[in-house]
N, C-alpha and C positions, 0 to 999 in steps of 0.2 A: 563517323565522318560521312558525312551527305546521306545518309542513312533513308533520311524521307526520299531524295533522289532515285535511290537504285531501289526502294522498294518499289517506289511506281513505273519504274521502268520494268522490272520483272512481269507487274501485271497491265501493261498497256499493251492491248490488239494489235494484229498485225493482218494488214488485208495486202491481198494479191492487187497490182496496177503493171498489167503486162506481166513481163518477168519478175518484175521488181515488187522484192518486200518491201511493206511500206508500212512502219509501227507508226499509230495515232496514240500519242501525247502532249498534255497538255501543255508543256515548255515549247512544244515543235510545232501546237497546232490548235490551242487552244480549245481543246475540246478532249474530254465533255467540258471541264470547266476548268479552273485553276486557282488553285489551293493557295491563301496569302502565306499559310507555314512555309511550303514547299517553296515560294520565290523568297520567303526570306533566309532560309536554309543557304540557297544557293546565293544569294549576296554577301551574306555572312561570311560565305567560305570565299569568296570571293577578294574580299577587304583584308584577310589573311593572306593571301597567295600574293598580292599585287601592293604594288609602292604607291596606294592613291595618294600621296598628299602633296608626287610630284604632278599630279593631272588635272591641268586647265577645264578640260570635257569628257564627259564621258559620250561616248559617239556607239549610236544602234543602226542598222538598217532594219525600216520599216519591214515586217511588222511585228516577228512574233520576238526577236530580240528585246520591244517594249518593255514588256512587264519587271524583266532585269534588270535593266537599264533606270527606268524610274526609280525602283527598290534603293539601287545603289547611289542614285541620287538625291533621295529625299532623307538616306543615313549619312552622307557626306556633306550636300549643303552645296556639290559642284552643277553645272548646268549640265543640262542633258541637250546633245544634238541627233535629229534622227534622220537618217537620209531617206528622202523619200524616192517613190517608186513615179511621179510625176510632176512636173517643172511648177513654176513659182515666179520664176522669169526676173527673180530679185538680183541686186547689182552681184555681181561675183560669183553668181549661180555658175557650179562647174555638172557637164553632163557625162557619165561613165554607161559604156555598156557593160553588161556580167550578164554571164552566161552558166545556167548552173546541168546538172545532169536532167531536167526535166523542163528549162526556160530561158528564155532568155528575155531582155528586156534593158530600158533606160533606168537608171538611179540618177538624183541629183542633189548633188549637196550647195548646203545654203551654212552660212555663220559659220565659219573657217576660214580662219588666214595662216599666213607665213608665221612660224614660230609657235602654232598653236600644242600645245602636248596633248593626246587625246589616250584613252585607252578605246577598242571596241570593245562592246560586247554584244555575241552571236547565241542564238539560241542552236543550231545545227550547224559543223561544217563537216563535208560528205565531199563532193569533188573538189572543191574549196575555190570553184570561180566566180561566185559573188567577192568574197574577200580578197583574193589574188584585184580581180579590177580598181577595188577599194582602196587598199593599199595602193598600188601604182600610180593612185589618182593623187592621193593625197600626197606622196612622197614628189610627184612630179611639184604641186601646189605649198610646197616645202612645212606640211604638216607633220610634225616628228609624230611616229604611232610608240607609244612606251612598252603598251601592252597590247595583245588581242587575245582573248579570251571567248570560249566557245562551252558552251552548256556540253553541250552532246557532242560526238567526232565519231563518224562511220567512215569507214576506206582510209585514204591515204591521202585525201585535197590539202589536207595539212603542208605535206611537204611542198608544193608548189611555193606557199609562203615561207616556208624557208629558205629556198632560192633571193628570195627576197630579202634575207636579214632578219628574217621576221619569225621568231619563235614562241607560234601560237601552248595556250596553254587550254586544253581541252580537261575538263572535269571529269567526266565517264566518257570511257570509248566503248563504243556497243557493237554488236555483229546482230544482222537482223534476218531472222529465216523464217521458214512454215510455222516452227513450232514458236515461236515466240524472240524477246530479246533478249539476248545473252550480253553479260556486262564481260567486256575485257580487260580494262583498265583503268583505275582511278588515280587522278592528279594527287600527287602525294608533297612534293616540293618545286621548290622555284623555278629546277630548269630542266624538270626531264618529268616525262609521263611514266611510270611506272606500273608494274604489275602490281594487282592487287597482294597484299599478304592472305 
């Protein structure tokens, strides 16, 4: 189970930015490059975990949630939405700020309306205020979220969105240091992250 996952995460670098470890992978960062097994691996497992056949769209923020998001939409046949990191100025355009542990910035979502069901999918969440804003936005703009799903989960940004209602489902949870990334936890069922066996 996600097998190609946690081996590349075992062997993905990890460089010093200040204090902060900072593991380079290709789901989080596209680089070196990125393997089509390894995103279809994690779609796969994906379509298992999750009720796609109640979801209108599948919804990414730009940019490296991409490669998932596509995957997952070109095996389903659903539309793919991506919120971008700059305006478009189309009718409906709604603007969010999000602020994460190293940025902050505008997003702007375009093609959502009231009643839409969406699932996200996230390639990292780590303090979780890119998707914390997301959600708020959309729930304010009466877009029901079914699902949010996240590749990777460092720290504890998760539970912000459960304040929310909203119980994200994170695939590997990592701890990331000098020596390397240690896997803590792998997504095993519907409603709870579990230890590995």
């Amino acid at each position: 189970m996600l097998e190609r996952l946690k081996d590349s995460l075992i062997k993905t670098p990890v460089t010093k930015r200040g204090e902060y470890n900072y593991f380079i992978h290709p789901i989080s960062d596209g680089v070196p490059s990125i393997d089509p097994h390894l995103v279809e691996e994690i779609a796969d497992y994906i379509l298992q975990i999750s009720d796609i056949k109640k979801i209108d769209t599948i919804l990414t923020i730009e940019a490296m949630g991409i490669p998932v998001a596509i995957a997952l939409s070109l095996k389903t046949g659903i539309p793919l939405t991506i919120i971008r990191k700059r305006p478009y100025f189309l009718e409906g355009e709604v603007e969010l700020s999000q602020s994460t542990g190293y940025s902050k910035g505008a997003l702007y979502i375009n093609g959502l309306k009231k009643g839409d069901r969406v699932i996200i999918i996230d390639d990292v969440i780590s303090t979780g205020g890119t998707l914390l804003a997301l959600v708020k936005a959309l729930q304010k703009m009466g877009v029901e979220v079914m699902d949010v799903i996240s590749v990777l989960g460092r720290g504890d940004g998760f539970l912000k969105l459960k304040e929310l209602g909203v119980e994200p489902k994170i695939l590997v949870t990592i701890d990331v240091n000098e020596k390397g990334v240690e896997i803590k936890d792998v997504f095993k069922d519907h409603g709870s992250i579990r230890p590995e066996a």
